[in-house]
C-alpha positions in Angstrom: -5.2 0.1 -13.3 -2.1 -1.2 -11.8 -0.8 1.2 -8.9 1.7 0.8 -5.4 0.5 3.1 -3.5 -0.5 2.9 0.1 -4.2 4.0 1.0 -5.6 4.3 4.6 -8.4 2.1 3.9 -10.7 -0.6 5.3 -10.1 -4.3 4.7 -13.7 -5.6 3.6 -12.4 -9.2 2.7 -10.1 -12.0 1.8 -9.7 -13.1 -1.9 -7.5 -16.2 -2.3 -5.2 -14.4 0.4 -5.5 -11.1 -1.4 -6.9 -8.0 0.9 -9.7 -6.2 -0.3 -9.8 -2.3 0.9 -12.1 0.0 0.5 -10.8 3.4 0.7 -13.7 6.4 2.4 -13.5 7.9 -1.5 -15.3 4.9 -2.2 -18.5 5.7 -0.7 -18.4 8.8 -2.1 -18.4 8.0 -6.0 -20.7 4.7 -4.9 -23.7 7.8 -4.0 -22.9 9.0 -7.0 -22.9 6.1 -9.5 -26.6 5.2 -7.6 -27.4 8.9 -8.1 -26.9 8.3 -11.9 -28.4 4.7 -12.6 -31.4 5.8 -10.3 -31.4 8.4 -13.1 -31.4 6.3 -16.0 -33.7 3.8 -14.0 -36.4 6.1 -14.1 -36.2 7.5 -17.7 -36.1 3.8 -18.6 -39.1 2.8 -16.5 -41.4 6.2 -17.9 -40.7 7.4 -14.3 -43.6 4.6 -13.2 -41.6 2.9 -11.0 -42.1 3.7 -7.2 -39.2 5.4 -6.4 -37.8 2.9 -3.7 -37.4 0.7 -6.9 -36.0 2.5 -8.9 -33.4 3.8 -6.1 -32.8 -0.1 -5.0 -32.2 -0.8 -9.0 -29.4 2.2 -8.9 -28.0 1.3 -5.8 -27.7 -2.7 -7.6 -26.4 -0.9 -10.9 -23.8 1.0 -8.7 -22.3 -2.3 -6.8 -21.9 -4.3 -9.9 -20.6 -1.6 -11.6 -18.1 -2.1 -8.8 -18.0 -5.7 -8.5 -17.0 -5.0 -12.5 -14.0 -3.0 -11.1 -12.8 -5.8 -8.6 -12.9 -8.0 -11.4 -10.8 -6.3 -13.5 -8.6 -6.2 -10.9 -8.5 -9.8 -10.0 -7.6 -9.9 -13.5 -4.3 -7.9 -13.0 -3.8 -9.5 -9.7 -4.1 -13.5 -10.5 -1.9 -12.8 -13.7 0.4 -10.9 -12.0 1.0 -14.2 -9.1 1.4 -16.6 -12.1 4.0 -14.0 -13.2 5.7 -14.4 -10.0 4.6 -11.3 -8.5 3.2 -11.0 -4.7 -0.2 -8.5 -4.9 -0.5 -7.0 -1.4 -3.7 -6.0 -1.9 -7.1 -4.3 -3.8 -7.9 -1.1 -3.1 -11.5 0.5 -4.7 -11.6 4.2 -4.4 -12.4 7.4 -5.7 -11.2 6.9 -9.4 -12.1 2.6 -9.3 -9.2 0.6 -8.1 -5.8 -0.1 -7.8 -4.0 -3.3 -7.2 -0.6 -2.9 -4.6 2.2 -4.9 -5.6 5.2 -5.7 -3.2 7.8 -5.3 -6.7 7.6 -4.7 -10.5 6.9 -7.5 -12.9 11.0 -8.3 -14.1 10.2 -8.6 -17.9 8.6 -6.6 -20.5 6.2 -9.0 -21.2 5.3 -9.9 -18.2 4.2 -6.7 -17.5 2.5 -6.4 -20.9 0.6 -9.5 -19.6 0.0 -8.0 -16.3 -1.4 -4.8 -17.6 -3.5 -6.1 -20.5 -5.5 -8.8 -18.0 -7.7 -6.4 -16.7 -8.8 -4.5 -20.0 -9.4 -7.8 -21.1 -11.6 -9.0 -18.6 -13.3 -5.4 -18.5 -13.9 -6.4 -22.7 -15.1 -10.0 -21.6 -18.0 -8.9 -19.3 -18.3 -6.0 -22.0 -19.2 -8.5 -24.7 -21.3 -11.3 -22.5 -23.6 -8.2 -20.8 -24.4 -6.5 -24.3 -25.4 -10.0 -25.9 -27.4 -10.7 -23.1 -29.6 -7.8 -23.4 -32.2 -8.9 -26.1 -32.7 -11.9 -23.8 -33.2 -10.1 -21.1 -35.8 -7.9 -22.8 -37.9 -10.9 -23.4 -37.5 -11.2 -19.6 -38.0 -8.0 -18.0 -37.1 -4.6 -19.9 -35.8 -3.1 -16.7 -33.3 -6.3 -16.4 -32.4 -5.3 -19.9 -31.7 -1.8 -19.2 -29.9 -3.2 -16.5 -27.3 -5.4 -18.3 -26.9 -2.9 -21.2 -25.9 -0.1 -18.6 -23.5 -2.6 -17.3 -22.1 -3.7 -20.6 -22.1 -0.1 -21.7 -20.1 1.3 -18.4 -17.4 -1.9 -19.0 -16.6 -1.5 -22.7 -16.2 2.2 -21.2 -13.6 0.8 -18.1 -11.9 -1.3 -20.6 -11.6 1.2 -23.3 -10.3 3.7 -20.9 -7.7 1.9 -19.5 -6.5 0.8 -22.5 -5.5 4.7 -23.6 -1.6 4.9 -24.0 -0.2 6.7 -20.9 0.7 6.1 -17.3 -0.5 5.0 -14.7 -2.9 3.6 -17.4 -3.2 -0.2 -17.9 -2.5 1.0 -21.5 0.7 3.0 -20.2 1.8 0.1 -18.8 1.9 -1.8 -22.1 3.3 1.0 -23.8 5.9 1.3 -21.3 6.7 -2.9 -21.4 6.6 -2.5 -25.6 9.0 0.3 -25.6 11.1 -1.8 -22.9 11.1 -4.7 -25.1 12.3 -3.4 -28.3 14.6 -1.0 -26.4 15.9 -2.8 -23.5 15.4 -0.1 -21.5 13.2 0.0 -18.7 13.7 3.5 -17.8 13.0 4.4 -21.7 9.9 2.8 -21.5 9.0 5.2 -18.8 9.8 8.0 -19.9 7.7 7.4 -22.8 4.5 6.0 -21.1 4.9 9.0 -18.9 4.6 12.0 -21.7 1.8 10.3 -23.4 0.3 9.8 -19.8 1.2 14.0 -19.5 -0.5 15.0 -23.0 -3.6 12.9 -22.5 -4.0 14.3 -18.9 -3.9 18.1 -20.1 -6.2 17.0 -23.0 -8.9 15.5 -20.7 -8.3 18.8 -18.5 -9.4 21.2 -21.5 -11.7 18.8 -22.4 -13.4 18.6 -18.7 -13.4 23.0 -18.7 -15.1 23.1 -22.3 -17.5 20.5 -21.4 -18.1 22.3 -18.2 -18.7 25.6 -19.9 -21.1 24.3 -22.0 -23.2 23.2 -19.0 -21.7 19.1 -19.0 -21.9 19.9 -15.3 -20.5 16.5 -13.4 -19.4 14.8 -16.8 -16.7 18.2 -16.9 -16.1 18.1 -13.7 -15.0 14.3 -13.8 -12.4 14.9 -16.5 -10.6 17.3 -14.9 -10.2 15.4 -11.9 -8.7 12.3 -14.1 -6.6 15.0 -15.4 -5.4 15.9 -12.3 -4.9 12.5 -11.2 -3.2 11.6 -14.6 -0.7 14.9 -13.6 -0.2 13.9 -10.4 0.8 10.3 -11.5 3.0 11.5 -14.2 5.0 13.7 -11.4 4.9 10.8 -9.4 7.0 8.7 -12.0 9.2 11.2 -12.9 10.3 11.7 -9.5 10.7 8.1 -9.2 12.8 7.9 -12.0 15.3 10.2 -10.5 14.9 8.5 -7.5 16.0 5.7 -9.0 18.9 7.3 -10.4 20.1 9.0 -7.5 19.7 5.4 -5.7 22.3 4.3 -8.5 25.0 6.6 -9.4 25.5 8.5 -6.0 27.7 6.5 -3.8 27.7 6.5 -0.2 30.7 8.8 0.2 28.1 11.5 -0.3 26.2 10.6 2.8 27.5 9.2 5.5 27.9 10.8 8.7 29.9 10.0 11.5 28.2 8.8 15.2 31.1 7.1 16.6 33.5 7.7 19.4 37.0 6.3 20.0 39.0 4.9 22.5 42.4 3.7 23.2 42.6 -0.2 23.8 44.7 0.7 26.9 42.3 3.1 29.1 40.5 1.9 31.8 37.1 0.8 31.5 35.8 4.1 33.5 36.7 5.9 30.1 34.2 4.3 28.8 31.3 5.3 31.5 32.5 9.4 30.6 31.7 8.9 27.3 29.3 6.5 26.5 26.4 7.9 25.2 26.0 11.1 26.8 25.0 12.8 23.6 22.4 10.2 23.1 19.3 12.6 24.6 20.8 15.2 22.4 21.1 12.9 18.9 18.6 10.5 19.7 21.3 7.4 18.2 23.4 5.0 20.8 26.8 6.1 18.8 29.4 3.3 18.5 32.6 3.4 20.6 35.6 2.4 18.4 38.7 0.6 19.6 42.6 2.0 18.7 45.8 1.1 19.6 48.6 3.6 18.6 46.2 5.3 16.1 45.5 1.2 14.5 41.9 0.3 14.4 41.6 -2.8 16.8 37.8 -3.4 17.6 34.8 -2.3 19.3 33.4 -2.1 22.5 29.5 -1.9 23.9 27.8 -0.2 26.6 27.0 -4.2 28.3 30.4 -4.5 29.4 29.7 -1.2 32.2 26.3 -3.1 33.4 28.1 -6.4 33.8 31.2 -5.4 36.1 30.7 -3.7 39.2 31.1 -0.4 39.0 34.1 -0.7 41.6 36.4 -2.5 39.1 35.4 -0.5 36.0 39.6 1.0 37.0 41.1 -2.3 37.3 40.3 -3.3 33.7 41.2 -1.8 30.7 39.0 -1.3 27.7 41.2 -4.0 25.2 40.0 -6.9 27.8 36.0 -6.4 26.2 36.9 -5.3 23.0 35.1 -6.9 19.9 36.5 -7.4 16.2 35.6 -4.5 14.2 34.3 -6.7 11.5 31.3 -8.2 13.6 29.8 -4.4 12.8 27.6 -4.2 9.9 29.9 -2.1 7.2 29.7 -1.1 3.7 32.4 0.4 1.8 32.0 4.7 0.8 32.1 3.6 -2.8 29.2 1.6 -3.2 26.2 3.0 -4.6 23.2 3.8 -2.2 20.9 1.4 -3.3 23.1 -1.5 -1.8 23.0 1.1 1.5 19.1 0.5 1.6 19.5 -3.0 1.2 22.4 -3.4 4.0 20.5 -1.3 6.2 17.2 -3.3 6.2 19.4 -6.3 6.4 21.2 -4.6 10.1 19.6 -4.8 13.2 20.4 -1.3 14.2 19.9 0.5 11.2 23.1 1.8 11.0 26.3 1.1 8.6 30.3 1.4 9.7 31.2 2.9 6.5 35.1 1.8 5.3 37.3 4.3 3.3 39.2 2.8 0.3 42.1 2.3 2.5 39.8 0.0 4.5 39.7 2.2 7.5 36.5 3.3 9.5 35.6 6.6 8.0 32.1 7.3 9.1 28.8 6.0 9.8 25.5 5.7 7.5 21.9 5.5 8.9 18.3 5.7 6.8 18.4 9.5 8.1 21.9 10.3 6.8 20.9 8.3 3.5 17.2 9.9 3.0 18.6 13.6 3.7 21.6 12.7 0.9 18.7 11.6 -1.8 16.3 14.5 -1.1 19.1 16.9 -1.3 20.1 15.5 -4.8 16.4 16.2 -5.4 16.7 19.8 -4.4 14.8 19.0 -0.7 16.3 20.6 2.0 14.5 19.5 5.2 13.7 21.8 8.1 15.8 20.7 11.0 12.9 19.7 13.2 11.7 17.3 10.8 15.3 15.6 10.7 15.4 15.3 14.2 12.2 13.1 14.1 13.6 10.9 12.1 16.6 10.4 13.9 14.4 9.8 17.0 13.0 6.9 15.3 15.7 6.0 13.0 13.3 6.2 10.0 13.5 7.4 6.3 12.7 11.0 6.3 9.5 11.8 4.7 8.5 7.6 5.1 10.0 6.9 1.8 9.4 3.7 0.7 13.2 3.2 -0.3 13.8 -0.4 0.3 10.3 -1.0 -2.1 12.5 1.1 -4.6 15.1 -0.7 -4.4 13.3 -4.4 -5.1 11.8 -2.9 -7.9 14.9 -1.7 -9.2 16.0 -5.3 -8.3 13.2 -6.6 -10.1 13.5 -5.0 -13.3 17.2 -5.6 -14.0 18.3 -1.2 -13.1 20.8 -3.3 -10.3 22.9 -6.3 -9.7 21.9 -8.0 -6.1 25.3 -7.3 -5.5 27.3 -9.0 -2.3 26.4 -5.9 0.2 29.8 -6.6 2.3 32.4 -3.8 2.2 35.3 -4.9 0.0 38.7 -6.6 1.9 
């Protein structure tokens, strides 16, 4: 299963760079899975065993069960480098694992390639385990039992992730088929995503029946997939219209405007009245502007004040310290929002001069003012309180990963990596 989501988890080790995390849900479904081979262990065994064995042999059944799961994600993760795509990290948790990427694969059939590795290698152990049982018999039965629970439980993981809908590795090839005969990326989605809906409510029904009918934890376990298939079908929905919003609204519909202005002939005292006093009330250094006759002429910073003596701040007038206006980092109010991100990440402040079409300084863009705009095109209105946080910290409200949206949209051809400058 291919995933980017960020887990608080525990890095266990290093493979070929990658991370590998184990998330506390981990040790949760590893009692269980030992629970069940012990099970199985002793029905196998006619209950002979000492029961030290026969937990040791579930608790052995339960890690390479695991060690089954890495590998099928060292599948997704070494195709998905060849393909040109950085993998972050490998995450085993509740429901198995998930790979983090830091983008999307670009292509349809890169991702197809991506996203049928790990079945594949799932299918490979599958095959080599369940031909290796009647050796093993000869061996030691229990060794046989063993491999055949093994082979069993991967032909299981493969065949499962191969079902058709999101975030399943088989959603993911639907998704990059429909992309490739389509050309649309966002088609292929959509798609993947009601498949990845229906199956989700069919496991949930299934899980309640099998529940009533006294399946106990094998009930129980489908309707948390279910659940997890919901959530992850909300999940890309949501992104799709974040992706959208990123892309059609322009930044005309966001910007704000935490500047100040000041005549190019005042003294240089103006500037001590004004600068900054609202910044313990707005949390943001606001930008002093420069005119001259109602023209826009420069800039001018808070250094100048701690550099002069305060006892000549009335013998110099503000145009002597002024700075060109175009030194600022600037976007134009007609670009889209998604070029916004990625000036934003690319400016040491965090903060855009936004130009009007007349190429005039119209108002000011920061991730607060852009993250309130998208989530308010999503029908979120944030509670005050939570805005001023962000502002404190000049963060994207919520921690939205927006410049990770943006590569991916990048990545996948939605944008242009257009020049981010505002237009002359």
């Amino acid at each position: 299963m291919m995933e980017d989501k960020t887990l608080q988890s525990w890095e266990l080790m290093r493979i070929k760079g990658i991370p590998l995390l184990v998330h506390p849900s981990w040790f949760l479904i590893l009692i269980l899975f030992t629970w069940t081979a012990e099970a199985q262990v002793s029905k196998a065994s006619g209950a002979t065993l000492p029961v030290l064995y026969s937990w040791s042999l579930g608790f052995a059944t339960a890690l390479l069960l695991f060690l089954s799961v890495l590998l099928h994600e060292l599948g997704h993760s070494f195709v998905a480098i060849h393909e040109g795509v950085k993998v972050r990290s490998i995450t085993l948790f509740l429901l198995g694992g998930v790979a983090k990427v830091d983008k999307e694969c670009p292509t349809p059939l890169g991702s197809f390639r991506v996203a049928a590795a790990g079945p594949l290698v799932s299918l490979i152990l599958a095959v080599f385990l369940l031909r290796s049982v009647q050796s093993a018999f000869e061996i030691n039965p229990l060794l046989a039992n063993l491999l055949g629970q093994l082979g069993s439980l991967n032909l299981v993981l493969a065949l499962f992730n191969l079902l058709p809908g999101l975030p399943l590795d088989g959603g993911v090839m639907l998704k990059a088929i429909v992309w490739y005969f389509t050309g649309s990326h966002r088609k292929g989605v959509q798609v993947a995503t009601s498949t990845g809906r229906a199956l989700s409510f069919l496991a949930i029904i299934l899980g309640i029946w099998i529940s009533i009918r006294g399946g106990g934890f094998n009930g129980l376990w489908l309707i948390m997939l279910g659940w997890f298939g919901l959530a992850a079908s909300r999940s890309q929905s949501q992104m799709l219209a974040l992706q959208h919003i990123l892309n059609h609204i322009k930044v005309k519909d966001a910007f704000g405007r935490q500047y100040r202005v000041l005549e190019q002939d005042e003294p240089l005292s103006r500037l001590s009245e004004i600068s900054f006093k609202s910044d313990q009330e707005e949390h943001i250094s606001q930008w002093v502007l420069v005119c001259n006759s109602g023209r826009w002429v420069g800039y001018i910073t808070e250094k100048e004040l701690k550099d002069l003596p305060v006892q000549y701040w009335d013998n110099h007038t503000i145009s002597e310290f002024k700075k060109p206006l175009n030194e600022l980092p600037s976007i134009s109010e007609k670009s889209p929002l998604w070029q916004a991100v990625s000036a934003l990440e690319n400016s040491k402040e965090g903060r855009l001069l936004v130009f009007n079409l007349a190429g005039l300084p119209c108002g000011t863009l920061d991730r607060v003012d852009l993250g309130c705009a998208v989530l308010k095109a999503m029908g979120v209105n944030l509670p005050n309180q939570f805005i001023q946080a962000a502002k404190s910290q000049n963060i994207y409200p919520l921690g939205i990963a927006f410049p990770q949206v943006v590569a991916d949209m990048k990545s996948i051809g939605i944008v242009e990596d257009e020049e981010l400058s505002r237009s002359s």
